[in-house]
N, C-alpha and C positions, 0 to 999 in steps of 0.2 A: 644538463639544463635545457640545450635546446630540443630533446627529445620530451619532458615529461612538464618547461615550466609553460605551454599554453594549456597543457590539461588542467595545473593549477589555476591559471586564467579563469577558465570554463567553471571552477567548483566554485573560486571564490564569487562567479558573478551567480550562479544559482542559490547558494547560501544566503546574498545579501540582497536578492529579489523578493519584494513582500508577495505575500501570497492573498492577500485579501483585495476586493476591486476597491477602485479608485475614487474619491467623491467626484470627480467628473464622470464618471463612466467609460470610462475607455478600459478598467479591466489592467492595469500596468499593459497594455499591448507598447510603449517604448521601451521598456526593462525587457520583456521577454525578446523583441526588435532587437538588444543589446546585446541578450546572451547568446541569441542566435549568433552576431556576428563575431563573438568571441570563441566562438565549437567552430564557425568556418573559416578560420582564422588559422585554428591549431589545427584541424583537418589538413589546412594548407602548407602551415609550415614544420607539419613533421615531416612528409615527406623529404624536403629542404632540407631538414635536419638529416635525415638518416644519409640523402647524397653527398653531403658536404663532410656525412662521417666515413662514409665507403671512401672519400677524394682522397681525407687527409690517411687513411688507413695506404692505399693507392701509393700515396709519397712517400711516407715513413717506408714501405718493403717496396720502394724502387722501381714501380711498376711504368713500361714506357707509357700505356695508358692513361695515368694519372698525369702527364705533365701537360697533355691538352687538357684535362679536365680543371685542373689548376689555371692556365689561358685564361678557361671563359670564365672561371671564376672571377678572375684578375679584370678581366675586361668586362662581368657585369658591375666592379666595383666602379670602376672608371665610368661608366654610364654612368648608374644613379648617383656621384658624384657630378654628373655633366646638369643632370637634370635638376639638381638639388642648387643650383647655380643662384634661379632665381628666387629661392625662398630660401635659402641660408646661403651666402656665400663663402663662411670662415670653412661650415660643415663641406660644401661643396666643393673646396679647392683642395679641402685637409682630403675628401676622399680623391679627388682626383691625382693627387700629389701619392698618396700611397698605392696609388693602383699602378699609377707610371711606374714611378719604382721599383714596381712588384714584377712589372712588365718587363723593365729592362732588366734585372736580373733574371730573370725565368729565359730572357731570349740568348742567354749568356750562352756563346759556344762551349765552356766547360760544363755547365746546366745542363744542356742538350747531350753531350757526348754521355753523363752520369745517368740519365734516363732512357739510353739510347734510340735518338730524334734528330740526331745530326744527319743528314743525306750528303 
């Protein structure tokens, strides 16, 4: 899904962009304005997609690589839960709360030893 559903994104807003100009004249230039931003969207997060599918591929066969990559995952959840503060707070504590969590077991010396990361 997060590989193939912003492409679906992208179709369903071409599909439902009229193709005829506008009685004002402007041509739908905000509709095509839309899809654009909806093609550089999925541009943006397949890649996101694909790293966060190499991470968890990383975890599952135990790779010591993977448990930093898991970290910054962890810790950009904790961000945008920091930053989500002031425009949701319930969203913003629930992410910050799972990301702690996430932290603190990942920082677990048996974690560490299992991915070997313990120094």
């Amino acid at each position: 899904m997060a590989i193939f559903g912003p492409f679906g994104s992208v179709v369903s807003r071409f599909s439902s962009t009229p193709s005829a100009a506008s009685n004002e004249g402007t041509g739908y230039i905000f509709a095509a304005i839309g899809t654009a931003g909806a093609a550089i969207t999925a541009f943006l997060l397949v890649p996101v997609g694909l790293i966060l599918l190499l991470g968890a591929y990383g975890v599952m066969t135990q790779r010591s690589w993977a448990w930093n990559v898991t970290v910054g995952v962890l810790a950009i959840l904790t961000a945008s839960g920091v930053l989500r503060l002031g425009s949701s707070p319930v969203v913003g504590a629930a992410l910050i709360g799972a990301g702690a969590a996430g932290l603190g077991l990942w920082f677990r010396n048996d974690t560490r030893e299992w991915y070997g990361t313990q120094h």
